[in-house]
N, C-alpha and C positions, 0 to 999 in steps of 0.2 A: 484404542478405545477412548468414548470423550465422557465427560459428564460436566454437571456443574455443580459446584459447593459450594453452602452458603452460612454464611458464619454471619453469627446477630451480637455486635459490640456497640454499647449504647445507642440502641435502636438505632443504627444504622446494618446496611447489612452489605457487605463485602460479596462479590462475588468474584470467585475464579474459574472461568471456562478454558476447558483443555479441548485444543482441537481436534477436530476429526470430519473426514471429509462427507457432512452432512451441513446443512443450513446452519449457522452458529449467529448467536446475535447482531456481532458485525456485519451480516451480508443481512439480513433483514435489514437492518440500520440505513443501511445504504444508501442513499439520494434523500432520504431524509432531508428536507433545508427549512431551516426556519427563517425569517423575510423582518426585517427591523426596518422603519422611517422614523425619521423625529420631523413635527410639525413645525414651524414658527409663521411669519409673515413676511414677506422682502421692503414691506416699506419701511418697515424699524431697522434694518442693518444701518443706515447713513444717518439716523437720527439718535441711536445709542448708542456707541462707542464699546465694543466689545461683550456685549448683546448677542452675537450669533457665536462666539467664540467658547461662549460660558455654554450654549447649548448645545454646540460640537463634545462641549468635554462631557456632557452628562450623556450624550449620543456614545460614547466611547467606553462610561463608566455602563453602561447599559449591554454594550457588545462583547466588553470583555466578561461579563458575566455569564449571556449566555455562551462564549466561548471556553468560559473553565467550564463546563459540562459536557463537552464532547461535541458540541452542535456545530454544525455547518452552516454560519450566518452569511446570508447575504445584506448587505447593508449597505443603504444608497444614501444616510446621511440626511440632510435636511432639504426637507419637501419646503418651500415658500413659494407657490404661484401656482397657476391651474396648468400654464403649460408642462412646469417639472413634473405635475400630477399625472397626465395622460403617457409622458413619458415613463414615470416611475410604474404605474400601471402595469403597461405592456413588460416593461423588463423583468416585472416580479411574476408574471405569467409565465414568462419564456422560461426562467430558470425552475419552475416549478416549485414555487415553497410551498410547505404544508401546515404552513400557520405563519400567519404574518401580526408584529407587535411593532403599535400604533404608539410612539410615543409623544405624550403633549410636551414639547418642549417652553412653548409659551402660548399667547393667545394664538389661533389661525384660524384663517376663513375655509370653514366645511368644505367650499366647493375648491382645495385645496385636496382633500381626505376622497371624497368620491368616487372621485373616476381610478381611484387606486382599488378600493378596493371591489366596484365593482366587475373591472375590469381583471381583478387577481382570482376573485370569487373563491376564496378561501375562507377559513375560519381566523377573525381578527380579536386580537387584545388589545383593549385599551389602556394603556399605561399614564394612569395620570399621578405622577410621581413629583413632588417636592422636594427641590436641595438640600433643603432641611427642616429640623423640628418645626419652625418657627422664622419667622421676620426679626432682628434684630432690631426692635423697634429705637430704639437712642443710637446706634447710628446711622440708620437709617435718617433720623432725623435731621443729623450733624452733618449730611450730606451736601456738599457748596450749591447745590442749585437743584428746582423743580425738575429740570432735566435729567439729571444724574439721580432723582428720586425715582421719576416713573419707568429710568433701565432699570433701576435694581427692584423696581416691583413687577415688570414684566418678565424678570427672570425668575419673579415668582409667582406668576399665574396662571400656573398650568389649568388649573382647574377652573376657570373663563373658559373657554372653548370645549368643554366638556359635554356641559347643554347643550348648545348647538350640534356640536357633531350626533350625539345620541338620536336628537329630533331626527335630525335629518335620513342617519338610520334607520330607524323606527317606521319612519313616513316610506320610505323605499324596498321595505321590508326585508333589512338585514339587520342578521342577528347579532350582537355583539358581548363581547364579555368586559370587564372590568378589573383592573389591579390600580388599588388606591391608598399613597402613602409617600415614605420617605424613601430617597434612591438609600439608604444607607441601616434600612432596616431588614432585618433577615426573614420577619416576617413575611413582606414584599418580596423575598427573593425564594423564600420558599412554596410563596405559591406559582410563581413568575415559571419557577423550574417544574413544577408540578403540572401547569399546562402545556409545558415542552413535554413532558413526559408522557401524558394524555395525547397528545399530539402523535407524536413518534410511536406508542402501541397504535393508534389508528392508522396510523402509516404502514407498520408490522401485518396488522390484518388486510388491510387492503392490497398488499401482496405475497397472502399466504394462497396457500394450496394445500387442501382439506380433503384426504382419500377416502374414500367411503366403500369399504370392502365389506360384503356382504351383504346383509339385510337385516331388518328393524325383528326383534324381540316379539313373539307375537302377542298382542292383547295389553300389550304399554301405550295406551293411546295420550299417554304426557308426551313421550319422549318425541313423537314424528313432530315432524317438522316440515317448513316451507322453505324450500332450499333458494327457492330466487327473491325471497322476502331475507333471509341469511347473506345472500348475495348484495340486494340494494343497499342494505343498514352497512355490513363489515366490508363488501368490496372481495369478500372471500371468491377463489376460482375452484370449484368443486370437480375432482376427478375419480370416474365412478373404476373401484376395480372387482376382480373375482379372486374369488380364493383360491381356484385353482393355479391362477399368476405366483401367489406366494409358495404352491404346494411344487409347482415347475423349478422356483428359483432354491427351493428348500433341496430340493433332489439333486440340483446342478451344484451344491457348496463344497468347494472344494477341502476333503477330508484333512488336509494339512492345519486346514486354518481350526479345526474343531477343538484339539488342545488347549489353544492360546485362547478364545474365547473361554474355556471351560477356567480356563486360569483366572480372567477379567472378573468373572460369575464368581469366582471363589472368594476373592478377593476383595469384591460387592457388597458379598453376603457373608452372613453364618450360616453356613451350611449344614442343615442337620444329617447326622450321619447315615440317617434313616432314606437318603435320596441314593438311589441306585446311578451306577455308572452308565447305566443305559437312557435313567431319566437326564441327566446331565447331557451328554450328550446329543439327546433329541431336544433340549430345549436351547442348548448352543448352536445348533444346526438354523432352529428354525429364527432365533436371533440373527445372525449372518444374514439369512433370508430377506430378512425384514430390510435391514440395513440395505439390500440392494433394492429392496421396492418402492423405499423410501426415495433412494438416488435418483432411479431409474426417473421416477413421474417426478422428482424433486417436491418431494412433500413437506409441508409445515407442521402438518399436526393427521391426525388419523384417527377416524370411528369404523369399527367392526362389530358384526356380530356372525355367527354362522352354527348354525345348528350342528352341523358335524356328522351327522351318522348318514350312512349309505354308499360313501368313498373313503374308502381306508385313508388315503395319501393327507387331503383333506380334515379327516379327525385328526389324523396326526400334527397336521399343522396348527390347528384351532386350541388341541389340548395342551400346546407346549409352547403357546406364544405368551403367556405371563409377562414370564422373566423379560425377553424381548422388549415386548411393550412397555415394561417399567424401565427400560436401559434406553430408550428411545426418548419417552417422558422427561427423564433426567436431564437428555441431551439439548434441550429444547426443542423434540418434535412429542408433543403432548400426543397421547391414546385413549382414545375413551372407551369402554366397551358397551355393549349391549345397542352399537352402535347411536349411541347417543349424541348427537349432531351439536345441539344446544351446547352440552357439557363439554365437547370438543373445543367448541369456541368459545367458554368461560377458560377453559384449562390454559386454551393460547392466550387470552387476558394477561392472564397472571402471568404466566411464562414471559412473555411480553415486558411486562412492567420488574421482572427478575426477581417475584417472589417467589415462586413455583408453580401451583395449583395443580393439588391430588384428587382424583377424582373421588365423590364423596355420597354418603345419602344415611339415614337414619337407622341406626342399629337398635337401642334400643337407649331406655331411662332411668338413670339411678337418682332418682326423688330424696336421696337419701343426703346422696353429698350435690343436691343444686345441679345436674349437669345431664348434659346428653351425650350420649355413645354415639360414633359416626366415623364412617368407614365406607369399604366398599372390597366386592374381589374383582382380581385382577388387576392391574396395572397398579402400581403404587407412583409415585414421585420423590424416589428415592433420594434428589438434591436436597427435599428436608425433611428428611426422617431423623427422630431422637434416637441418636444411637446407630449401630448396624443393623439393617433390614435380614430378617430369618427366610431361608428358602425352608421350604415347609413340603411332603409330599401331602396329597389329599385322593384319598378312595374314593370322591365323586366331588363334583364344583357342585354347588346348590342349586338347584334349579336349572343346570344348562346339560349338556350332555360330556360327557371325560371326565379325563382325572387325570392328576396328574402332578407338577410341581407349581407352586404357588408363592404369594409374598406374605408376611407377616411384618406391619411397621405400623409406627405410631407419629405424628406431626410433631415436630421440634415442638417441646413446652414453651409456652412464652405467648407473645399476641397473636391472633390469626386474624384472617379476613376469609368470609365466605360469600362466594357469588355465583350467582342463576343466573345466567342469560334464558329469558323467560318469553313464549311466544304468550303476550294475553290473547283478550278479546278485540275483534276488529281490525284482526291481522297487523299487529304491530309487535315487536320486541320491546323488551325493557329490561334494565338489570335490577337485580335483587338483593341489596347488600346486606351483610351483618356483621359490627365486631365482635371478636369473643376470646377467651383463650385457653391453649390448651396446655391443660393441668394432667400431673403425674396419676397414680394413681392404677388399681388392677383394671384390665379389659379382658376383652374375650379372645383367648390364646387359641383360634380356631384356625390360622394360616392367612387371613385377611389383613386388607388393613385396617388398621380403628383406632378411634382417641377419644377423650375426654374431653368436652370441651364445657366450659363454661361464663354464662353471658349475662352481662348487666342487669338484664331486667328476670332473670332468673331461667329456670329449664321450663317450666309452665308459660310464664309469658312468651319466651320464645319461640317455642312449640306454634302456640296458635296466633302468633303475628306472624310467621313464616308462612304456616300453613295458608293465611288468607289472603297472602300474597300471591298466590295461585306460584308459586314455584316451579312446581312440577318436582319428583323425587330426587332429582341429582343435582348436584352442586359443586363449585370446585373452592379448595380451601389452598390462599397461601398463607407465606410468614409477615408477621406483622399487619399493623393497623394502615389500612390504605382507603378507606369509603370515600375520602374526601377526593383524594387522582380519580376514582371510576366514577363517583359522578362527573368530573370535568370529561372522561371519555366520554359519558353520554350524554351531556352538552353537545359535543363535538358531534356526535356521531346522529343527535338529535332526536335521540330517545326518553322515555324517562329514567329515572335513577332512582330507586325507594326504599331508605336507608329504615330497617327491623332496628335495628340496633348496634 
């Protein structure tokens, strides 16, 4: 069995994933690379005396940075001349980065910068970063000679060549981003990390695998979707399956392994005593199940829905895939139900960026303590739930057809982030952000998930800025405050981004 735990010690959050032989982080991760140059000029090397050396070392104080975070830097060092340029280019191509950071180490000529990154056609940062606070201006002064004055001020002018490369950009129509400050400020470093990490979720999506079992909810005309407008924006490969695949592989699970699952499940949850050995069971069976349909197509994430009546095998499978799906969730292969496509790919966001994201949508309003109710049945994301999650039996699921065993949890207390991935008008996507958090407090003990949540601008205001945000009904919530990363993904991904609160 795998899952992942997520523990929140001074807003930072730990995670530990236990393997298990499904997609785990590190194999999404995977060829991941990020691309570093530092600009200068070659005609200053013979003219300033340890001028290129000083901006070797802040090339280096640059690399090892993004190398304490995990990243696979490729790094060519210092660009000075148009020929290194058309070479540095192609090399950053071959090896495939997925974000390349442009650093100005002193003045250089744009047509230096160009041909790199046209030729990389990647998403570029520009890092116009100072040695430090300030210019020491008295010794600067006390310097022996005009000469010795203009190296130590070209080792600090990163930001001369700024303008010019921008035009130049601009005029060529490439996009580019900006990080501007001190190499030695954490500020600097925590956005710097923030668009590797923007980065790397786009990377994540662009090689997930998204199973779409079943069919669309009928008369939710929010939730459909444009599966090749999904495809253009996230790079997502969509694999259509039936349910009857899950109900074959449900029949084929071998009875040995059904115990030790029912143990996992036990050990998950609190199990209320009210769930029969039969329900157990059938919904241990059709977890296993899952786990190989997962393998089989090698899936990332997975939206269902299926009405269920008319083939026994089939209901069977539909009524007792809950728990599965929330064990799947957990592992980082997200579930959405009601086959919810959109909410599939908010839910791998999060997962992605290693907050969680539960699938979510509007319960109801207590006007009384400020806050909105919000939850959802089916699938939980049991990595951050407060507390142990309740297996719950249910005499009917609301609205769909069965019954059966069910999840009961509420979002770790503390900050959240909620996000829509939103088809507007004009056929284009956009995210939908909101911070908020989720506070303790009674909910509704109906076998769902739900929480509390509550938001800056209050439960009225946020009601109707969401609502006009055309959202659509479902949402995915993780742990902690993240607006600022997801709009850098949709920079990247060249969407809008439009932060409620």
């Amino acid at each position: 069995m795998s899952f992942l735990l997520f523990y929140q010690n001074d807003s930072e959050y730990i995670v530990t994933l236990i393997v298990m032989n499904l997609k785990t982080l590190d194999q999404i991760d995977k060829g991941f690379k990020v691309g570093l140059f530092s600009v200068g000029l070659n005609t200053y090397w013979d003219q300033y005396d340890g001028l290129r050396q000083r901006l070797e070392s802040n090339n280096a104080i640059i690399h090892g940075q993004l190398n304490a975070v995990g990243a696979d830097v490729v790094n060519i060092g210092i660009v000075d001349s148009i020929e290194k340029a058309l070479d540095a280019g192609h090399y950053f191509r071959q090896q495939d980065v997925d974000i390349l950071f442009l650093h100005l180490g002193t003045y250089a000529l744009s047509a230096t910068v160009l041909p790199i990154v046209r030729r990389c056609k990647t998403p570029v940062i520009v890092l116009n970063l100072s040695s430090d606070l300030a210019i020491d201006y008295e010794r600067f002064n006390r310097l022996p000679n005009r000469t010795a004055m203009t190296g130590e001020w070209l080792a600090n002018c990163q930001s001369c060549t700024a303008p010019e490369i921008a035009n130049v950009f601009s005029r060529c129509g490439i996009p580019f981003r900006q990080v501007t400050g001190v190499l030695s400020e954490e500020r600097v470093w925590t956005e710097i990390h923030d668009w590797m990490e923007a980065s790397r979720v786009a990377h994540g999506m662009e090689h997930n695998r998204l199973g779409i079992m079943g069919h669309y909810y009928s008369g939710m005309l929010d939730i459909y979707t444009d599966l090749t407008l999904q495809s253009s924006v996230f790079g997502t490969q969509f694999e259509m399956l039936e349910v009857d695949e899950l109900s074959a592989l449900r029949r084929e699970v071998d009875a040995v392994k059904i115990p030790e699952r029912i143990r996992e499940i036990s050990e998950m949850f609190d199990v209320e005593p009210s769930c029969t050995p039969g329900e157990l069971e059938g919904v241990a069976r059709t977890s296993i199940a899952l786990d190989s349909l997962v393998a089989q197509h090698q899936l990332g994430s997975l939206a269902y829905y299926y009405k269920g009546s008319g083939i026994a095998e089939n209901y069977e499978s539909i009524s007792s895939i809950i728990v599965g799906t929330s064990l799947l969730t957990a592992r980082g292969v997200p579930v959405a139900g009601e086959l919810e496509v959109k909410n599939a790919q908010a839910m791998k966001i999060l997962d992605l960026f290693r907050i969680g994201g539960s699938f979510t949508e509007f319960y109801a309003n207590d006007y009384a303590d400020d806050v909105v109710l919000m939850g959802h049945d089916g699938p939980g994301h049991l990595a951050i739930a407060e507390g142990k999650p309740k297996l719950r039996p249910l005499n009917n699921y609301h609205g769909k057809v069965g019954r059966g065993l069910s999840i009961e949890m509420s979002v770790k207390h503390g900050p959240v982030t909620l996000l829509a991935v939103t088809e507007a008008d004009h056929g284009k996507l956009k995210f939908v952000v909101a911070e908020a958090e989720s506070v303790p407090g009674p909910i509704l003990e109906i076998g769902n998930t739900n929480s509390r949540y509550r938001f800056s601008i209050g439960a009225r205001g946020f009601l109707e800025k969401w609502t006009e945000a055309g959202t659509a009904h479902h949402c995915a919530i993780g742990i902690g405050h993240h607006a600022a990363r997801l709009a850098k993904l949709a920079s990247l991904l060249g969407i809008e981004c439009m932060q409620v609160c």
